[in-house]
C-alpha positions in Angstrom: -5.1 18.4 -12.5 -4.4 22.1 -11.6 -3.1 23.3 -8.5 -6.4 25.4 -8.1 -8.5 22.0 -8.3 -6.1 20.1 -6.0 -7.0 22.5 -3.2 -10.7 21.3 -3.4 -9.4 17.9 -2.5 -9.0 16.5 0.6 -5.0 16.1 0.5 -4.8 16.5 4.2 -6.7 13.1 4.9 -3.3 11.1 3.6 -0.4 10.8 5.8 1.7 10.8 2.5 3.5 14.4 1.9 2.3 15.7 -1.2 3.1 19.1 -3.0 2.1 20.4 -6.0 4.8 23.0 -8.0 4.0 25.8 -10.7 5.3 25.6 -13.9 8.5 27.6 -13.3 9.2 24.6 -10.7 8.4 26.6 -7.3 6.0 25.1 -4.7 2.6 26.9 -5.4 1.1 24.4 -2.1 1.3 21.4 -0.2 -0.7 18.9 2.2 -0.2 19.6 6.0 1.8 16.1 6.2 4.3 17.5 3.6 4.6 20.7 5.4 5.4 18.6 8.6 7.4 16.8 7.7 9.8 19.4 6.4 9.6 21.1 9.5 8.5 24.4 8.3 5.0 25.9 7.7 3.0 25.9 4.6 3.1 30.0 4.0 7.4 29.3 4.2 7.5 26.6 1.9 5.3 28.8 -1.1 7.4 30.0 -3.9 10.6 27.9 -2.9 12.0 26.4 -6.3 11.7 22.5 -5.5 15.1 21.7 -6.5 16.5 24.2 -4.3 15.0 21.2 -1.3 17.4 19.1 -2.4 20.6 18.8 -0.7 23.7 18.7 -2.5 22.5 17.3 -5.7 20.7 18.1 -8.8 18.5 14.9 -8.9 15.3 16.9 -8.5 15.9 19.7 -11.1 16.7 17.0 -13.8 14.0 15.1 -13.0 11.8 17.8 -13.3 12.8 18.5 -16.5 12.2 15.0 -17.6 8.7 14.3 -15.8 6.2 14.5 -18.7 3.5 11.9 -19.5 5.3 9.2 -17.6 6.0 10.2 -14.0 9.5 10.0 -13.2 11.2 8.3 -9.9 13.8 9.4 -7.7 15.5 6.8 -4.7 16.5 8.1 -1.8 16.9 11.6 -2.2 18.4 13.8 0.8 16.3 17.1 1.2 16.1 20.3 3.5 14.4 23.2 3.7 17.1 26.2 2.6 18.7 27.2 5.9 18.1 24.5 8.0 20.5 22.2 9.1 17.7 18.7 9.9 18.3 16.3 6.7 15.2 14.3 5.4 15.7 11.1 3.3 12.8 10.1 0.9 11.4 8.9 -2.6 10.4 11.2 -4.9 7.6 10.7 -7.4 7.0 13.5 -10.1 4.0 13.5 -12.3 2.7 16.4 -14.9 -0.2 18.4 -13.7 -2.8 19.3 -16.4 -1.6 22.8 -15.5 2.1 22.3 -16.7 3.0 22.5 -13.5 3.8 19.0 -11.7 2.8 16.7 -8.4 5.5 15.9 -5.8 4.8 12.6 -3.8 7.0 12.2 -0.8 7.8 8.6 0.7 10.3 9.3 3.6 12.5 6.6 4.1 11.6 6.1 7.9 7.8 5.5 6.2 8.8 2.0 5.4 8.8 -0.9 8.1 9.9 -0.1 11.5 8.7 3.5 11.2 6.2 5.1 14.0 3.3 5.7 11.7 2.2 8.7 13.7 5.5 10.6 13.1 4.0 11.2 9.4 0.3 12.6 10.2 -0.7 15.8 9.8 -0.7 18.1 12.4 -4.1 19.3 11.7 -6.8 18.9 9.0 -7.6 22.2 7.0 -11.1 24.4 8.0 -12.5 23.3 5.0 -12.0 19.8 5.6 -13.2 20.1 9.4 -16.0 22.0 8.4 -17.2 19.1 6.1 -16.6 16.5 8.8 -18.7 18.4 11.3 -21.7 18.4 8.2 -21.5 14.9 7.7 -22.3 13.9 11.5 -26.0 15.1 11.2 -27.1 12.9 8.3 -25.0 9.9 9.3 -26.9 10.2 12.7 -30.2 9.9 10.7 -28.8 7.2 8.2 -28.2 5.3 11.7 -31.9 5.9 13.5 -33.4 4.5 10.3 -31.6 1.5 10.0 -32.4 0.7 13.2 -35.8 1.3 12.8 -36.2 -1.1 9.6 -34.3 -3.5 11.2 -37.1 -3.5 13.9 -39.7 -3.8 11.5 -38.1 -6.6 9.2 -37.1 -10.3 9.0 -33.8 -12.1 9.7 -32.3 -10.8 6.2 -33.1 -7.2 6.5 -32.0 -7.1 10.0 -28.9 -8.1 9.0 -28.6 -5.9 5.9 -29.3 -3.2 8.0 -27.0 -4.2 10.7 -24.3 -3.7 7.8 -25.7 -0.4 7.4 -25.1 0.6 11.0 -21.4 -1.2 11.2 -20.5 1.3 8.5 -22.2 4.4 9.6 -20.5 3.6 12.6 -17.4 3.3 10.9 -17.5 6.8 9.2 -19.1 8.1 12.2 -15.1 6.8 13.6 -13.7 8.6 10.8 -15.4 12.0 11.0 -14.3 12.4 15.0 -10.7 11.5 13.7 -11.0 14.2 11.3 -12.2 16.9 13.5 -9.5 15.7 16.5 -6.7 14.4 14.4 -5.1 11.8 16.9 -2.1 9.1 16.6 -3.4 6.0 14.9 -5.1 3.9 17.7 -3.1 1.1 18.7 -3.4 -2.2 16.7 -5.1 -5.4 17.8 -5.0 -8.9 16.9 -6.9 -9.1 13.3 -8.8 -12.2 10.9 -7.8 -11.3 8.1 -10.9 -13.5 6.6 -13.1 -12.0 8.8 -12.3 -8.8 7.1 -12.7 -9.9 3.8 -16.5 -11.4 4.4 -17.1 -8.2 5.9 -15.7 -6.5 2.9 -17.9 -9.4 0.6 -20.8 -9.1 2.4 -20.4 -4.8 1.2 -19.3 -6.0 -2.3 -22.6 -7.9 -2.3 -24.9 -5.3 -1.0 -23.1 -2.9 -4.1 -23.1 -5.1 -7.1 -26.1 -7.2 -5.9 -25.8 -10.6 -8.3 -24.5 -9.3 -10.9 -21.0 -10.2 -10.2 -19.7 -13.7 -9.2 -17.4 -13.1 -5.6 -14.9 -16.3 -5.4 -13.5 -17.1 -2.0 -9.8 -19.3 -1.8 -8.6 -18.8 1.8 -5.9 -20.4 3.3 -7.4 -21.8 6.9 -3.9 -21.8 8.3 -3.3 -18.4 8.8 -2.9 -16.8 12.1 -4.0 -13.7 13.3 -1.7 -10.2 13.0 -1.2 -7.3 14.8 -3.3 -4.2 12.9 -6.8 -2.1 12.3 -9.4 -4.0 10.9 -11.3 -0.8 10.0 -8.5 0.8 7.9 -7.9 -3.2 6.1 -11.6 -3.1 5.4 -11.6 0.2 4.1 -8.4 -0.1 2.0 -9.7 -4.0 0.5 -13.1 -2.7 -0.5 -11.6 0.5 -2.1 -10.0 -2.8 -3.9 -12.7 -4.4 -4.9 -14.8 -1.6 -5.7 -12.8 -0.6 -7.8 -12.9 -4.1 -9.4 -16.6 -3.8 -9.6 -15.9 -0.3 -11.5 -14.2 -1.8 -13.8 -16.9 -3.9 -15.2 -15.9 -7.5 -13.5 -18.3 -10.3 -13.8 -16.0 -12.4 -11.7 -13.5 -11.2 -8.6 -11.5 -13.9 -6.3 -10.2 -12.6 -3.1 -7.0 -15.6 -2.4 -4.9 -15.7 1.0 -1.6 -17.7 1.1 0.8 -17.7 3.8 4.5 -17.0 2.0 7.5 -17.6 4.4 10.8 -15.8 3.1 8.9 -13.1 1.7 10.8 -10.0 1.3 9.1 -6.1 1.7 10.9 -3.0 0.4 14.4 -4.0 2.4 13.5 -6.4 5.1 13.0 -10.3 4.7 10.4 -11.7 7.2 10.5 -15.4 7.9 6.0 -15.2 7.4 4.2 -13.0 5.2 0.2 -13.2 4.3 -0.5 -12.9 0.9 -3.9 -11.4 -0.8 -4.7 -11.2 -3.9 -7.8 -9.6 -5.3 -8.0 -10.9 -8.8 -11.2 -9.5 -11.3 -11.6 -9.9 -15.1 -12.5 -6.3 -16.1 -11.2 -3.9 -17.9 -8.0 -3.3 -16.3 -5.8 -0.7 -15.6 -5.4 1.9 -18.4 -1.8 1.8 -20.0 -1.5 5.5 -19.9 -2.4 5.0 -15.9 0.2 2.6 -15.2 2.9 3.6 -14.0 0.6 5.9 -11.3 -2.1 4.0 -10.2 -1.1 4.9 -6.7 -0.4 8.7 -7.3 -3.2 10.8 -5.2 -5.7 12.4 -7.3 -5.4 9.8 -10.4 -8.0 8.2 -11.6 -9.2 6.2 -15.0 -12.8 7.6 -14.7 -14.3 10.8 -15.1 -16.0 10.7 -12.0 -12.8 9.3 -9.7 -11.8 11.2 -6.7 -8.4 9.1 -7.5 -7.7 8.8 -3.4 -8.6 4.8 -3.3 -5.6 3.1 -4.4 -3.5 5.9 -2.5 -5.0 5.2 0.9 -4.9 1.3 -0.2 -1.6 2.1 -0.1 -1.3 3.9 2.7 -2.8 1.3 4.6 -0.4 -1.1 3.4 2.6 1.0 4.8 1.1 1.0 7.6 1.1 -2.7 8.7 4.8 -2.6 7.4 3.4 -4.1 3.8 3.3 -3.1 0.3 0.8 -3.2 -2.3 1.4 -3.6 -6.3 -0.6 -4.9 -9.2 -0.3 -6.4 -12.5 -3.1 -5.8 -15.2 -4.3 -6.8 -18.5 -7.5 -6.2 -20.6 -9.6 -9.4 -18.7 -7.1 -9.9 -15.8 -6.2 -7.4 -12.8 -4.4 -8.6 -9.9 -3.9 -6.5 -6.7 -1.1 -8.2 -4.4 -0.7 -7.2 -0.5 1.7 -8.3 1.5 1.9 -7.8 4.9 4.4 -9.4 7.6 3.0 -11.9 10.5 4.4 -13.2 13.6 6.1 -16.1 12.8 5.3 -19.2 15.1 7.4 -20.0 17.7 10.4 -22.9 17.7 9.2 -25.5 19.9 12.1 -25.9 22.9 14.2 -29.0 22.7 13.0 -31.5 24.7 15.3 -32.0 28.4 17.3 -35.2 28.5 17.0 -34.6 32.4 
């Protein structure tokens, strides 16, 4: 995608530091959270060759010349803005842009568990993007007024489908003040993860209608978590819409509890595992190694922000999401930590 077309896009909604470079390899722009977290402002960082970022290395200009149709990877990379003296430590993703130019995703090292998610927001949303959150409170007012007026006029089911309808509008409604007052995350609260996923179902079914067979296989046994039940719902239905895109007849939603489990570098003693399996088409293979990438998408019509905010979300409950995929068979895996129960106290021989 050219860098002109990327500016149209709402890059400043993810907390993940993107930038996209010109051909010759300079930085022709960048989201507000990569611009934060460099430390500089957007206007400095234009027309600074990429590789010069990186400290004491040549990492990034070899990678740059290798990037072509197969993004390229770089661990732990030590960057700084030229001149400044603050180190930054991150993963480096490089994809080609259709511009011959390329996309820089940034995963900071202290993104993974343990990190404040708030260090990595932007600062502030761009006047385009405020402007279009400020349009979108007007109509989701009147999507709200008349689903509350069917639901006075109909029976049990349509008061409930339209109590859906109103959970959501409320939900974006959420979203839109966020955007126009960016603000830390809110803090999290103790979360059913099954409760999310019939929520998520019961939008799954109001989308696909019958048409698609939704499997349940939840384990009962697992507690609740610390997190934000809005942003899970949001990042699971991107999930299993895009299942439903896909062309699935069938899609299983399965929770296990996993103890041992180990994400990015730590091992926690109790881990939830999801799995959202569908039999559709699958992931393209020319796709595969960027499903995740912002702005990458296998359809025509794809904004290509759902998996990235899926994974965004994951990050921040200190989890990680990844996938396997075959023509017939997709599996997306999340993993995310919980509290482990406590060791019962020995009992006194007194």
């Amino acid at each position: 995608m050219a860098a002109d077309t990327a500016r149209d896009v709402p890059l400043d909604a993810l907390a993940t530091p993107i930038a996209w470079l010109a051909v010759d390899g300079s930085l022709a722009g960048c989201n507000a959270a990569f611009a934060h977290w460099m430390g500089v402002g957007r206007r400095r960082l234009l027309g600074v060759p990429a590789a010069a970022l990186e400290r004491d290395g040549v990492q990034l200009a070899e990678s740059l010349a290798l990037a072509g149709e197969a993004p390229v990877r770089m661990r732990r990379a030590t960057l700084a803005f030229p001149g400044s003296e603050g180190l930054r430590f991150a993963d480096l993703w490089l994809a080609r842009a259709d511009d011959g130019g390329h996309w820089l995703e940034v995963h900071p090292v202290d993104e993974f568990p343990g990190a404040d998610p708030a260090l990595l927001l932007p600062s502030a949303l761009s006047a385009s993007l405020r402007g279009l959150a400020h349009e979108l409170r007007n109509p989701l007012a009147g999507i709200k007024g008349a689903a509350q007026l069917l639901a006075r006029r109909g029976d049990a089911e349509a008061r409930e489908l339209t109590g859906i309808i109103e959970t959501e509008v409320g939900r974006l409604a959420a979203l839109v003040d966020r955007l126009l007052s960016p603000a830390p995350p809110r803090p999290f609260e103790p979360v059913n993860i099954h409760a999310v996923l019939e929520r998520v179902l019961r939008l799954s079914e109001s989308d696909a209608g019958w048409a698609v067979r939704l499997q349940r296989d939840y384990d009962p046994s697992l507690p609740e978590f610390p997190g934000d039940a809005d942003r899970l719902t949001q990042a699971l239905w991107n999930l299993v819409r895009n299942a439903l895109e896909a062309g699935a007849a069938s899609v299983q939603l399965r929770t296990r509890a996993e103890h041992g489990v180990r994400i990015f570098d730590v091992t926690h003693g109790l881990a939830l595992r999801l799995e959202i399996a569908d039999d559709g088409r699958g992931v393209p293979a020319e796709l595969a190694e960027q499903v995740f990438l912002p702005l990458v998408s296998g359809r025509a019509e794809g904004s290509g922000l759902g998996l990235a905010l899926a994974q965004q979300v994951a990050r921040e409950h200190g989890g990680s999401l990844a996938y396997r995929s075959r023509v017939g068979h997709t599996v997306f895996t999340l993993l995310l930590p919980l509290p482990s129960a406590p060791v019962p106290e020995a009992a006194s021989d007194g």
